[in-house]
C-alpha positions in Angstrom: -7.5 -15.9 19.1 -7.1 -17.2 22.3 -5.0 -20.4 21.1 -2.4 -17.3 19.6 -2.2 -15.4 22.6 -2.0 -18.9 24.8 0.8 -19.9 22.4 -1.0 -23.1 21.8 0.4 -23.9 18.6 -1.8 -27.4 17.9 -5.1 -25.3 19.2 -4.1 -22.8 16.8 -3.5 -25.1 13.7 -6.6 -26.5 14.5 -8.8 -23.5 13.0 -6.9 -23.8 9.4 -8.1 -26.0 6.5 -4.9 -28.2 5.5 -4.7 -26.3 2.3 -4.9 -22.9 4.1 -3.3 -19.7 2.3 -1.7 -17.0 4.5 -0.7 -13.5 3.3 0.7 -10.7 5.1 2.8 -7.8 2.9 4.9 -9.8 0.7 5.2 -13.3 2.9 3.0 -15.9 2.3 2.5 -19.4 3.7 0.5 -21.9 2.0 -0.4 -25.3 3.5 -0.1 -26.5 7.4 3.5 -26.8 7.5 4.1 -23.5 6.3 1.6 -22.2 8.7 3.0 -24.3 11.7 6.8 -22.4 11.1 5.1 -19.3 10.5 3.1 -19.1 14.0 5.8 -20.8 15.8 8.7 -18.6 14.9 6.1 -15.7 15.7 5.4 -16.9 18.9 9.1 -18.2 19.9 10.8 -14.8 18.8 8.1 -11.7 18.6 6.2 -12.9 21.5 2.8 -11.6 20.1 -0.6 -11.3 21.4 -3.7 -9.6 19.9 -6.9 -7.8 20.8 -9.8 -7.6 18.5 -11.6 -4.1 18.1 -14.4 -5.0 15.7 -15.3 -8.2 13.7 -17.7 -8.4 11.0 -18.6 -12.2 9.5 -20.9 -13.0 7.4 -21.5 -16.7 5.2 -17.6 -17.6 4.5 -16.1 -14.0 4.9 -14.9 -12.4 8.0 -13.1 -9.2 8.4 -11.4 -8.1 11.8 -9.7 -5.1 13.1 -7.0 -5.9 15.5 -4.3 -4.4 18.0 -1.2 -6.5 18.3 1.4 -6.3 20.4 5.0 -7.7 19.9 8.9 -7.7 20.8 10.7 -6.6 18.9 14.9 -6.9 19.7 13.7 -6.8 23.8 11.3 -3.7 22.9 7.5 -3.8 22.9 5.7 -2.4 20.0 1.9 -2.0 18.9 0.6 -2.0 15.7 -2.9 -1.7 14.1 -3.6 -4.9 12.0 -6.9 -5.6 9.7 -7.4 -9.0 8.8 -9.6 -10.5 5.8 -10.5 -13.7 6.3 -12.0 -16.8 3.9 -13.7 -19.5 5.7 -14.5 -23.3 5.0 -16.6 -26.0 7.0 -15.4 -23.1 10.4 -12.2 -23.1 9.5 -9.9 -20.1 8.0 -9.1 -21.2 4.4 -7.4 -17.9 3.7 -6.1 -14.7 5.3 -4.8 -11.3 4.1 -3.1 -9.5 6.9 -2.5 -5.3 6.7 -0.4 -4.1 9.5 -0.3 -0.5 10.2 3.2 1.2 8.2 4.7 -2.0 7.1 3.7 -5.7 6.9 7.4 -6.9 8.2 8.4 -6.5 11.3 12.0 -5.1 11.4 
């Protein structure tokens, strides 16, 4: 988390398996390029940082309750986000991302 809220996209990229599957709402990214667009337009254009409220891991599973914050066209906004998380060799394999009312931002 602290690569994301850095914006240290190469730090970040570093804690993903080269196969890795990301899902939030309807938009998925599958593999490291996908991944590498989908964090860097994120952190270009919504400017987003996050706070953890409660994480639970346990073999390859995590699950962890989140407060972002982003910009949105020059306003801030602040969701509650829940990720689910699959893990390989301490790496994310897989995520499913809930944000609180939708998934997209718009």
């Amino acid at each position: 988390m602290d690569s994301f809220n850095a914006r240290d996209l190469d730090a970040l990229m570093a804690g993903f398996t080269d196969d890795a599957l990301w899902v939030t709402g309807s938009s998925v990214a599958r593999g490291r390029g996908e991944l590498t667009e989908l964090f860097s337009g994120a952190m270009e254009g919504l400017l987003p940082t996050l706070t953890i409220q409660n994480l639970l891991a346990a073999g390859d599973q995590a699950a962890c309750q989140m407060t972002e914050t982003l910009t949105v066209a020059g306003e801030e906004r602040t969701f509650s986000i829940a990720g689910f998380y699959r893990l390989r060799d301490g790496r994310i394999e897989s995520a499913k991302i809930y944000r609180e009312g939708r998934a997209e931002i718009g």
